[in-house]
N, C-alpha and C positions, 0 to 999 in steps of 0.2 A: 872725304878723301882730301888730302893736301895735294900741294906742289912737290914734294917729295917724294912724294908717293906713284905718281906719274911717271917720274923718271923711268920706273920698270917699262912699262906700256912703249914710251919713245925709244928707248932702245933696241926693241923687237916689236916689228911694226906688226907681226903674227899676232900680237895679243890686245889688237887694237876694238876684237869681240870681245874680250874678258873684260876691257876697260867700259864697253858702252855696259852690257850689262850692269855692272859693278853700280854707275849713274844713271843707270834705268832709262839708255836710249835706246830706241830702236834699232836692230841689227842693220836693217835695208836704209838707214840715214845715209843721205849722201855726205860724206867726212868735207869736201871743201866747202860744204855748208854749215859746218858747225865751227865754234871757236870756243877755246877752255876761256875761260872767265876765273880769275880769282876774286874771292870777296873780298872788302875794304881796304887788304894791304897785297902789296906784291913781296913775299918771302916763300920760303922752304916751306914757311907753317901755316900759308896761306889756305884757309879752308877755299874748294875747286865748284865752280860747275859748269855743264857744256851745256852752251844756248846755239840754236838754231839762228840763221841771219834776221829772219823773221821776230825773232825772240828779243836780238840785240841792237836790231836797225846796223848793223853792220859798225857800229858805234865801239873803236878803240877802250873809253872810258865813259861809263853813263851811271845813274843814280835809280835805283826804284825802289820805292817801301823803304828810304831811309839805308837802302845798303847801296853801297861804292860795287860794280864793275869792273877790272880792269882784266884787257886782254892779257893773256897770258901767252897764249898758243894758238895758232889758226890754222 
């Protein structure tokens, strides 16, 4: 899923189940614990994923396995 593609989800915050599904989160996730992450580049075409604080060390922009982090959305 990109950043474009999300846009649907933020619009109607109702479909904020359909989106974790979709990224294989858990339903019971607390959301001000999670933050969308785009990989290497911040655009439209940005391939997406959501990391847990635990996940991201609550870290804006971070590096693992040679891919780029950047917050997108929190």
């Amino acid at each position: 899923m990109n950043v474009l593609e999300t846009i649907k989800f933020s619009e109607n915050p109702e479909r904020l189940d359909e989106l974790y599904i979709k990224m294989g989160i858990p339903l019971d996730s607390d959301p001000e614990d999670l933050g969308i992450y785009c990989l290497n580049t911040l655009d439209l075409s940005s391939e997406i994923c959501i990391l847990n604080s635990e996940e991201s060390n609550e870290e804006l922009i971070f590096d693992r396995n040679g891919i780029k982090y950047i917050l997108y959305f929190l």
